[in-house]
TORZAZA-514405 format. One line per 10 residues: number of its first residue (from 1); their letters; for each residue x, y, z of C-alpha. Coordinates in steps of 0.25 Angstrom, whole numbers, always signed. Layout:
REM residues N
NUM	A	X,Y,Z | ... $
This chain:
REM residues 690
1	XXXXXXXXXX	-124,-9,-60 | -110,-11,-66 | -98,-13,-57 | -106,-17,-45 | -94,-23,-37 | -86,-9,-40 | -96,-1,-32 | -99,-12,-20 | -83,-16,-19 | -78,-1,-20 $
11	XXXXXXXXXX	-90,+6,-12 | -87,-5,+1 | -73,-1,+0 | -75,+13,+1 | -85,+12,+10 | -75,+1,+19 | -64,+12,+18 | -73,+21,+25 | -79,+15,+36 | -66,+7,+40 $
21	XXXXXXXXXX	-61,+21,+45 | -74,+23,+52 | -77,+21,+67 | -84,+6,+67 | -99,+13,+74 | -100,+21,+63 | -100,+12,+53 | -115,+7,+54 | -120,+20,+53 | -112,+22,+41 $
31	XXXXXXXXXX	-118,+8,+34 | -132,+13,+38 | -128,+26,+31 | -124,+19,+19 | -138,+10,+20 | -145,+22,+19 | -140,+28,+8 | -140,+14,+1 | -154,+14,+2 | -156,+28,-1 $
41	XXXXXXXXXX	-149,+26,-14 | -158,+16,-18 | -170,+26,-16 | -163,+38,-21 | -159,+33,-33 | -169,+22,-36 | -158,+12,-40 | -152,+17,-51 | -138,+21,-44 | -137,+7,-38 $
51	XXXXXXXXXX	-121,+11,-38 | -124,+19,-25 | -131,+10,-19 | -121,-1,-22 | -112,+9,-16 | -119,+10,-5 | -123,-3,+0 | -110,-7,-2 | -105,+4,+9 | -117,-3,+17 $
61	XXXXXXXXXX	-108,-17,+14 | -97,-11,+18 | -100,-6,+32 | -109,-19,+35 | -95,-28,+30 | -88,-18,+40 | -96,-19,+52 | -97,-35,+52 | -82,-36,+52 | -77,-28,+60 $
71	XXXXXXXXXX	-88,-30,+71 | -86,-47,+67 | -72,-46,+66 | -65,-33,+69 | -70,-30,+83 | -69,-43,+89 | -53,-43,+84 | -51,-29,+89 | -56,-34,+104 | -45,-43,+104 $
81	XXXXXXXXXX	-36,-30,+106 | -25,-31,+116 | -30,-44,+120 | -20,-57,+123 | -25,-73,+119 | -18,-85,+117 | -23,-87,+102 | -21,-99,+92 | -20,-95,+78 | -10,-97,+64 $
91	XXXXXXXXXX	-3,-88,+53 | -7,-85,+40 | +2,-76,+35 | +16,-76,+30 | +23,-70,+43 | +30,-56,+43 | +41,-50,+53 | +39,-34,+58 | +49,-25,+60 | +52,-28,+73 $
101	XXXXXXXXXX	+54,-44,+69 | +40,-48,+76 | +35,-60,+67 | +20,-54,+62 | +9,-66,+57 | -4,-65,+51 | -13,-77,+58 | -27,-81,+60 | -31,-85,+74 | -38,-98,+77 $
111	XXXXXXXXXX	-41,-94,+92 | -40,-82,+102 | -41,-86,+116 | -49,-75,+119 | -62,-72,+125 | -72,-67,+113 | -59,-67,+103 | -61,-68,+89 | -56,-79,+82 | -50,-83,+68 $
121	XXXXXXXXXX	-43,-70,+66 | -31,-64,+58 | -20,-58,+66 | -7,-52,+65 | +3,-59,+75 | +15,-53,+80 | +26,-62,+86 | +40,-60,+90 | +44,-75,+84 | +40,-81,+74 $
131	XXXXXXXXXX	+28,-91,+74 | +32,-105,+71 | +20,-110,+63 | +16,-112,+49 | +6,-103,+42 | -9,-108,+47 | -4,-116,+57 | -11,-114,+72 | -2,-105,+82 | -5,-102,+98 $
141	XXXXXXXXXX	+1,-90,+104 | -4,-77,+114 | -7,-66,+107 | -9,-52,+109 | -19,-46,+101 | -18,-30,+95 | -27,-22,+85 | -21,-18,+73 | -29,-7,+71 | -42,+2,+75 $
151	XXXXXXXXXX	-47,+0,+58 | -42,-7,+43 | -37,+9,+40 | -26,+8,+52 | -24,-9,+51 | -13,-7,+41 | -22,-15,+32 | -24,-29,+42 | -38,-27,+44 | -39,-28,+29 $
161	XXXXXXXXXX	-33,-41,+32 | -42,-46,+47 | -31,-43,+54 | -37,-34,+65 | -27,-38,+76 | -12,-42,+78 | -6,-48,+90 | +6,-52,+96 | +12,-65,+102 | +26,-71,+105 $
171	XXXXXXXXXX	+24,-88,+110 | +17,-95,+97 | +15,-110,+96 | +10,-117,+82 | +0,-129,+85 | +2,-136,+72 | -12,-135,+68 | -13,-131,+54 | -25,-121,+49 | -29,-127,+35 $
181	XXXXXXXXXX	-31,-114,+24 | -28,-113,+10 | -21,-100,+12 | -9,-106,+19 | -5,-113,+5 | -5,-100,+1 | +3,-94,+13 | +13,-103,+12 | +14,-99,-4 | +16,-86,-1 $
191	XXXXXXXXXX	+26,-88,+8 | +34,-97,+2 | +34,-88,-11 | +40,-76,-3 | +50,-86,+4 | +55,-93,-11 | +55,-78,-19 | +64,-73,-6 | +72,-83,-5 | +76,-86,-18 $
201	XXXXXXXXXX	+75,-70,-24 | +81,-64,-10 | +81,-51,-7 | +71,-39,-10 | +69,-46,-24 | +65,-59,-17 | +57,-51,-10 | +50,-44,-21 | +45,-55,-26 | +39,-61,-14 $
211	XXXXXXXXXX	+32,-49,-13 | +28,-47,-28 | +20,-61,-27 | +16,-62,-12 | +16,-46,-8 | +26,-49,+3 | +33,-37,+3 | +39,-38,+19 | +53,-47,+11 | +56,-33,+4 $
221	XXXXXXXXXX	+68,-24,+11 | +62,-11,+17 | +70,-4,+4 | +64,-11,-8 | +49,-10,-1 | +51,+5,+2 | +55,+5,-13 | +41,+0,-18 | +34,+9,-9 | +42,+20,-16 $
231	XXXXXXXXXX	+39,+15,-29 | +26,+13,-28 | +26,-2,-30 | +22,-9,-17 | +9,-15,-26 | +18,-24,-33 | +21,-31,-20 | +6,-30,-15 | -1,-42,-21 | -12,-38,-32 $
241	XXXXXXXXXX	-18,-38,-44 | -4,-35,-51 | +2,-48,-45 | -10,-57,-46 | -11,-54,-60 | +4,-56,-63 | +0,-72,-57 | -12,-75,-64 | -8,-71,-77 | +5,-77,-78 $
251	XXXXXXXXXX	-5,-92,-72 | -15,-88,-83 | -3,-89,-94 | +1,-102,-87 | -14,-107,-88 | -15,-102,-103 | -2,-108,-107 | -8,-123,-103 | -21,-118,-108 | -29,-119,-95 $
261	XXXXXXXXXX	-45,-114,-100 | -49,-101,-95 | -60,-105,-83 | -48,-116,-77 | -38,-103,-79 | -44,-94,-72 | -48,-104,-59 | -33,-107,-60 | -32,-93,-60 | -41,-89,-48 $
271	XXXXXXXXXX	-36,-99,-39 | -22,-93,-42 | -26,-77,-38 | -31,-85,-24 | -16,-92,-20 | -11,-79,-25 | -21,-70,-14 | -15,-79,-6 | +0,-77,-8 | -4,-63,-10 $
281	XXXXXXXXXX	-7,-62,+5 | -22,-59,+3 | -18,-44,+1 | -30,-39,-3 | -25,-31,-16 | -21,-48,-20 | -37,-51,-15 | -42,-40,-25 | -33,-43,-36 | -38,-57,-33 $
291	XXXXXXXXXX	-52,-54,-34 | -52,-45,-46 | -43,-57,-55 | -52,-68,-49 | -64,-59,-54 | -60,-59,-68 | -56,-73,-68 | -69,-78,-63 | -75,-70,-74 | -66,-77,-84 $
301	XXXXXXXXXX	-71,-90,-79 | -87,-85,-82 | -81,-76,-94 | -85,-64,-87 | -76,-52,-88 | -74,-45,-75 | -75,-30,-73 | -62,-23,-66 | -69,-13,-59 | -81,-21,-53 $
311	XXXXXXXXXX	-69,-33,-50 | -61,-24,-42 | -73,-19,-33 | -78,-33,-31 | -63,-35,-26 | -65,-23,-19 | -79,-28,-13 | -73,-42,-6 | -60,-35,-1 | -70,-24,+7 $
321	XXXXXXXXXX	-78,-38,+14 | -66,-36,+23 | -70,-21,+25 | -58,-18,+32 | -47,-22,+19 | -51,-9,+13 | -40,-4,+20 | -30,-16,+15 | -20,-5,+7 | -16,-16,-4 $
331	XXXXXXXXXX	-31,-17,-7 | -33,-2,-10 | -22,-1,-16 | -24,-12,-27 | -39,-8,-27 | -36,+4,-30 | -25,+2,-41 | -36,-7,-47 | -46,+4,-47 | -36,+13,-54 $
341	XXXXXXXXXX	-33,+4,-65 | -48,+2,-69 | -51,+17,-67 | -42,+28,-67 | -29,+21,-77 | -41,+17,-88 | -42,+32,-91 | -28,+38,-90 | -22,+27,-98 | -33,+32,-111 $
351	XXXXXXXXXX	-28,+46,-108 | -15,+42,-112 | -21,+35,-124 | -37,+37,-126 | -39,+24,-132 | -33,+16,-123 | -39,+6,-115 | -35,+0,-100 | -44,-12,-93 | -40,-18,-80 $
361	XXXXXXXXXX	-45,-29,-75 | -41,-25,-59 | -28,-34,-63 | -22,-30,-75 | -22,-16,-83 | -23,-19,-99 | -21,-8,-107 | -23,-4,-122 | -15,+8,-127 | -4,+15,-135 $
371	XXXXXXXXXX	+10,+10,-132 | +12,+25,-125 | +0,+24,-115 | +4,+9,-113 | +19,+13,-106 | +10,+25,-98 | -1,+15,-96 | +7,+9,-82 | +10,+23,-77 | -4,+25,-77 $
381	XXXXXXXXXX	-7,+13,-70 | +2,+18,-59 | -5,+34,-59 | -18,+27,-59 | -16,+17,-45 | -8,+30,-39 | -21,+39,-40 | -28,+28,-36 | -20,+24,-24 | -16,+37,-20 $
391	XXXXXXXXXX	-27,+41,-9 | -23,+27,-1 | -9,+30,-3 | -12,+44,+3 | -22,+40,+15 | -12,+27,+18 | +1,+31,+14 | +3,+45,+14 | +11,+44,-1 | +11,+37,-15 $
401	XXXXXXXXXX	+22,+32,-25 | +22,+41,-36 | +34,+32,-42 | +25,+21,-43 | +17,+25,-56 | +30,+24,-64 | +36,+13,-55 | +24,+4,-59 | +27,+4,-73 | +40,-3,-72 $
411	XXXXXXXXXX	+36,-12,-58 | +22,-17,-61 | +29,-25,-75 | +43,-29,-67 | +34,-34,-54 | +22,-42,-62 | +35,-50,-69 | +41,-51,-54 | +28,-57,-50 | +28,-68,-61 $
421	XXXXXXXXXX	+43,-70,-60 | +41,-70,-45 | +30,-82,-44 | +38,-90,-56 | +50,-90,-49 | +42,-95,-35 | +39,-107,-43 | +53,-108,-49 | +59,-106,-35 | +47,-118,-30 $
431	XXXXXXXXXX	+52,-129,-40 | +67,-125,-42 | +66,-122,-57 | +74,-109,-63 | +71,-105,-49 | +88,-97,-51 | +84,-91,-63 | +71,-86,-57 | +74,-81,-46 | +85,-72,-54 $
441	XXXXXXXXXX	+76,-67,-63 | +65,-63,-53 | +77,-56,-41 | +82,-47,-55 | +69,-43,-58 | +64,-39,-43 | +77,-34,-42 | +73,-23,-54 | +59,-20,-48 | +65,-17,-35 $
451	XXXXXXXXXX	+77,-7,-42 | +66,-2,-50 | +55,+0,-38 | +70,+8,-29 | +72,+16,-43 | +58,+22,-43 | +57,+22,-28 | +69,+33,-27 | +61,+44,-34 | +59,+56,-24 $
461	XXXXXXXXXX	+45,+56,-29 | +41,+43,-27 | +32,+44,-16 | +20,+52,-17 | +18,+59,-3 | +6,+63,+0 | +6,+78,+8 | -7,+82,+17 | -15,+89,+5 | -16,+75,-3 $
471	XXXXXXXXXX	-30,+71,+5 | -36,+83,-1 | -30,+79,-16 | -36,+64,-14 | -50,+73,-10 | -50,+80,-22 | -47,+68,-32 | -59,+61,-24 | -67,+73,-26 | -64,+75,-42 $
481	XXXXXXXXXX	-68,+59,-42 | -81,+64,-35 | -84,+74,-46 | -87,+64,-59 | -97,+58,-48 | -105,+69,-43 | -107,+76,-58 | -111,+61,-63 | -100,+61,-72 | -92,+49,-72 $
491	XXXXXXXXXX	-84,+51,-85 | -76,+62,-76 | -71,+52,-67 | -61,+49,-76 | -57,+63,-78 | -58,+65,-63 | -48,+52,-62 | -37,+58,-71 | -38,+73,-64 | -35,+65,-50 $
501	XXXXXXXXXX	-25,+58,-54 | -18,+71,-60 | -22,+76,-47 | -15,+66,-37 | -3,+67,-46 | +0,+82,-47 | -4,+85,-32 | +4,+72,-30 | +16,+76,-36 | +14,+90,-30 $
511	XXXXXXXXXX	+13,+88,-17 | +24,+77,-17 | +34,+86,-24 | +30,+97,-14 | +31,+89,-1 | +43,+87,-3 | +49,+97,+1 | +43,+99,+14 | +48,+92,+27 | +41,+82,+31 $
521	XXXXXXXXXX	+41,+74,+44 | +34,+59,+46 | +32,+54,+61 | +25,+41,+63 | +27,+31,+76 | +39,+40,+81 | +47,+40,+68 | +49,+55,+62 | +55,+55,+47 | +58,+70,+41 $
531	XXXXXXXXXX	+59,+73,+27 | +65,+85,+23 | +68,+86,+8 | +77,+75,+5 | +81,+74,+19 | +73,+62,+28 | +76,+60,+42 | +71,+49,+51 | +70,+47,+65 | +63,+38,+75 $
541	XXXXXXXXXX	+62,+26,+70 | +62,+17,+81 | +51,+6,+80 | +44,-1,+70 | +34,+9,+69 | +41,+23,+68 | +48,+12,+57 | +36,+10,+50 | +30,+26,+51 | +45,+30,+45 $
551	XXXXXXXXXX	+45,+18,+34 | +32,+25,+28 | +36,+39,+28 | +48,+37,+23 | +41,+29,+11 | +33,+40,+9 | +45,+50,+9 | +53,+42,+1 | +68,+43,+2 | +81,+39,+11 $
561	XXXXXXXXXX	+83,+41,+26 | +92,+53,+27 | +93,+53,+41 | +89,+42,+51 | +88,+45,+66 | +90,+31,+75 | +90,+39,+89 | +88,+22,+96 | +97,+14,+85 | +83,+6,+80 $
571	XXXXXXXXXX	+83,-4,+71 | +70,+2,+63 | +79,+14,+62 | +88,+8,+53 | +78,-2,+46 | +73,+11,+40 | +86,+18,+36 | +89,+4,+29 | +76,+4,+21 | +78,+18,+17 $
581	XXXXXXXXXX	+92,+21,+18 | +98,+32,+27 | +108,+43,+25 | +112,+45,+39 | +108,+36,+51 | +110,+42,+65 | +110,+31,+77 | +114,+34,+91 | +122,+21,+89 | +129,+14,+79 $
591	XXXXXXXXXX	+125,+0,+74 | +133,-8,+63 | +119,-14,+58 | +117,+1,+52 | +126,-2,+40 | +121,-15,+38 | +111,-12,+26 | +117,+1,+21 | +107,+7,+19 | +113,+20,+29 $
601	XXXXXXXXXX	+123,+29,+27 | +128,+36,+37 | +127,+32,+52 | +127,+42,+62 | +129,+39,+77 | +124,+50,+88 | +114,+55,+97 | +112,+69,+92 | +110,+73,+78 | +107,+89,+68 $
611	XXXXXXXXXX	+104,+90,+55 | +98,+101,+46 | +89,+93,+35 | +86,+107,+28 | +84,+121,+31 | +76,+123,+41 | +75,+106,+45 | +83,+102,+56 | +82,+89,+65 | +90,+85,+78 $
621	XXXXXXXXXX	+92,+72,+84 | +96,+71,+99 | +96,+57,+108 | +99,+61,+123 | +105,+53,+133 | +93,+45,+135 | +92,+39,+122 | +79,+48,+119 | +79,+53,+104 | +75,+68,+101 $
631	XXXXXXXXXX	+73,+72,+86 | +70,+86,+83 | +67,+90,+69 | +67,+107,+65 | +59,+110,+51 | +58,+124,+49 | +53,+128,+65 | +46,+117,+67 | +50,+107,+78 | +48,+91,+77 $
641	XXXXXXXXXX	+53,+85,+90 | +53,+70,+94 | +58,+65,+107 | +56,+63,+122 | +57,+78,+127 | +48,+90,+127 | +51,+98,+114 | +45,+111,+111 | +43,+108,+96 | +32,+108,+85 $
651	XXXXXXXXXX	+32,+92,+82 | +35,+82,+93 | +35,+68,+93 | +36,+61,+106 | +30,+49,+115 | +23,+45,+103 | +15,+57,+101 | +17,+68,+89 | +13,+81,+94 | +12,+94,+83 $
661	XXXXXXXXXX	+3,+107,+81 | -9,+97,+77 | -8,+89,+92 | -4,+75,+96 | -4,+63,+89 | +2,+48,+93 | +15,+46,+83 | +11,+34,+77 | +2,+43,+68 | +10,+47,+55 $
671	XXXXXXXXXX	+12,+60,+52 | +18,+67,+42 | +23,+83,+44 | +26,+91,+32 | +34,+105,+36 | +29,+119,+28 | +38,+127,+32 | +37,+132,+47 | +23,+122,+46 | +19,+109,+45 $
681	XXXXXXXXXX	+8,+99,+44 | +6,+86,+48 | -2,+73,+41 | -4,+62,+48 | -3,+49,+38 | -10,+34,+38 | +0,+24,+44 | -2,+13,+31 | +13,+18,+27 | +17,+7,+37 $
């Protein structure tokens, strides 16, 4: 049976995929389900489809690895819930600041003063101060523990990483006692690689860098990241096959050049991709990108060559022995873009030149063609991860970078020479040598790719939003897909592959070009942003969370604040007119600190406030004597009403609550309203945008 590790590693995934959004009790019957007809396969047909029962013995795997660790691990962590214990334990991760200035650690406890409490666990630890201890050093401190979520789907990717619970302390004392691991040589690289490219680069191009080699990305202004999203071009800062192959090949010219033999090269090599995971973070696009390169480079050791499709599910296969990383978005993402390259870009590059030829090796796309289908050869790449990625784009985000296809061509080359410039001037920086000239070199180059990513991130079309009717486009690709299957024609699935991907894009390009021109409201965790033509108007953000909720809206809808309502003078408020800019800001009170970074325009300082967007779309701002905003919105009859008081209208939103035509729902659920004329409808989307 060929490609043994494609079926096993791709099967458990989808299998994972399924069952993690399942209640827990009816995942046994499931697995005995799946047993059954493992067996029957065998009987049916006599062992000579063993891909089905590969398939479906590794679905068997799937739910049996699921059971044990959540009922092992999971469960026991979750009964912690709400509970309070004196706990000893020691950070393992480069600290981060939220938005409200708490200090937020990754650790590892070493003991829960707790009756039945699980030990040796990874948590995320807020403070208000920050911990003075070094990494892997003990700590002792009350802590208050809180489940992050009910399932890996809704964690925000931490269950893909053990974290199943964060908690919250304020008194902290270090005990001196070190915890010996050789992943805090690695820790203290990583960090001191971000604080060297920082501090000498400076600014959003210091930044850059640090991201470009480490995939810490919290160093870049709210501007220049909203910019990436735009453009399509977070994966450069998201550790991966692209970065880890940049690194090895620029050691393997090194090891060539003083003529290190081939086995010694590539155990140099493989111990290289290893720190690198490490610095990386351990994200688990960097762990598959490192299993696929230290595949072939074991194969180059036994002079075996590897295949890309089987490496890829065997990279596939370990990720899912932690059955809830599945739902780790960098991992998809990467293992998707992978999958395209092998599949899908292999036959659209020969319909540009039919004796063309394309391999990749899960790393590295290496192509033989005309000069013509050469240039057109990166667009492809981009179109090819785009189909791939859309349907997690869609079910997760809500939209897509179109930009990004053409945006790649020029980053992807102008990032991979960052990345090498980055880690040689690390080392220049370290002894002192040329360190000036380096460090000029590298912030003018960053410097372009940032320009470049702001140039292609201002096009109106950038963003691919997806409207309520996309679910059944994704349906139908999956169903044309299923077609070549069911007839036992496999030579159609390419066919099948190129009519998809015309598909997505003319429905794609369709439905963006029509939406917009529809109203459209956004609520999420209080905050209500309109969109009306060219017009977008925002109000209610006053916490981190109706921050966060309008920060991933108004990445999907792309463009500046026209208007920005402040009825409480918040700081979020402004945090968000200064990462997308505001036309006119309207404050119940002045403060200087609103002209500080230029990025509004024009202040306005009152309680009560009119304006006609367009015709038909009306909105109203009122603060009473109480201090108690009301905001009335008016598009084409209907009413939208948020506030305190009773309200005889058609949307309201008040007390946490959203209430329309369709009922009650809590408002820290996202919705999204698009306005037909005298109608509307509304479509709930998945919180990932944060």
């Amino acid at each position: 049976m060929k490609r043994i590790f494609t079926h096993i590693g791709f099967s458990t995934a989808v299998t994972l995929l399924v069952i993690n959004l399942l209640p827990v009790k009816s995942i046994s019957l499931i697995m005995l389900g799946l047993a059954v007809l493992s067996a029957a396969s065998l009987v049916i047909f006599k062992g000579k489809e063993k891909a089905v029962f590969v398939c479906l013995i590794s679905g068997v795997f799937a739910c049996g690895v699921f059971l044990c660790t959540y009922n092992a691990t999971v469960a026991p962590q979750l009964s912690l819930d709400s509970a309070e214990a004196d706990t000893e334990f020691y950070i393992t991760d480069i600290a981060k600041i939220d938005d409200d200035g708490n200090y937020v650690y990754t650790v590892k406890t070493t003991k829960i003063d707790c009756d039945g409490a699980p030990q040796n666990i990874k948590l995320r630890v807020k403070s208000t101060r920050k911990i003075n201890a070094d990494y892997y050093e003990t700590v002792k401190g009350k802590l208050k523990f809180y489940s992050i979520a009910d399932n890996a789907s809704s964690s925000y990717g931490y269950w893909g990483e053990k974290i199943f619970l964060s908690a919250k302390g304020s008194k902290f004392t270090a005990t001196g006692n070190k915890i010996n691991s050789p992943w805090k040589y690695t820790l203290l690289l990583r960090e001191d690689i971000i604080n060297a490219l920082y501090a000498q680069i400076g600014g959003d191009e210091g930044a850059l860098s640090a991201a470009f080699l480490t995939g810490e990305n919290s160093l870049l202004s709210d501007k220049a990241y909203t910019d990436f999203v735009f453009a399509g071009a977070t994966h450069l800062m998201a550790v991966s096959g692209l970065h880890l192959t940049v690194i090895t090949a620029a050691f393997a010219w090194i090891l060539k050049r003083i003529k290190v033999k081939d086995k010694a090269s590539a155990l140099i090599l493989a111990i290289c991709v290893l720190v690198y995971i490490g610095v990386a973070g351990f994200s688990k696009s960097v762990i598959r990108a490192g299993i696929m390169l230290l595949v072939m480079l074991g194969g180059r050791i036994i002079k075996r060559r590897s295949d890309a499709l089987n490496s890829l599910g065997f990279a596939v296969f370990l990720i899912c022995l932690n059955p809830f990383a599945v739902y780790d978005l960098s991992a998809m993402l990467s293992v998707l873009a992978v999958l395209s390259l092998i599949t899908l870009y292999p036959y659209l590059i020969k319909l540009i030149d039919k004796d063309a030829t394309s391999e990749c090796d899960g790393l590295v796309v290496t192509v033989v063609a005309t000069p013509f289908a050469k240039i057109i050869s990166s667009a492809l790449v981009g179109a090819s991860v785009m189909v791939y990625s859309l349907p997690v784009c869609y079910a997760f985000f809500g939209y897509a970078s179109l930009s990004g296809i053409l945006c790649n061509i020029v980053l992807v080359p102008l990032g991979s020479l960052s990345v090498i410039l980055s880690l040689a001037g690390y080392f220049l920086i370290k002894i002192n040598i040329f360190s000036g000239a380096a460090v000029f070199i590298i912030r003018w180059l960053n410097f372009v790719i940032l320009k470049i990513t702001a140039w292609f991130a201002s096009f109106d079309t950038a963003m691919l939003n997806f409207g309520e009717y996309f679910g059944l486009i994704i349906a139908a690709i999956l169903i044309i897909f299923a077609i070549p299957f069911i007839l036992g024609r496999k030579r159609l699935i390419k066919t099948a592959a190129v009519i998809n991907t015309a598909l997505l894009i003319v429905c794609g390009c369709v439905n963006t070009l029509y939406n917009q021109k529809l109203p459209k409201m956004y609520i999420g965790s209080g905050a209500i942003v309109l969109r009306c033509k060219d017009t977008t108007v925002l109000f209610g953000v006053d916490s981190k969370s109706a921050y966060s909720a309008a920060n991933g809206f108004l990445n999907m809808s792309h463009g500046d604040i026209d208007i920005l309502i402040d009825s409480d003078s918040c700081k979020y408020a402004k945090k968000i007119a200064d990462a997308y800019g505001c036309n006119t800001y309207i404050t119940p009170s002045f403060d200087a600190s609103l002209l500080e970074d230029g990025q509004i325009k024009d202040i306005t300082v009152c309680s009560e406030y009119k304006n006609t967007l367009a015709s038909g779309v009306n909105i109203k701002y009122n603060l009473d004597e109480g201090n108690s905003a009301e905001f009335e919105i008016q598009i084409n009859g209907i009413k939208i009403y948020s506030g305190r008081n009773d309200s005889d209208c058609d949307i309201k939103i008040t007390d946490g609550k959203i209430t329309d035509a369709n009922g009650e729902i809590n408002s820290d659920t996202r919705v999204i309203y698009t306005f037909y004329g005298e109608n509307y409808k509304a479509r709930g989307i998945g919180t990932w945008q944060k």
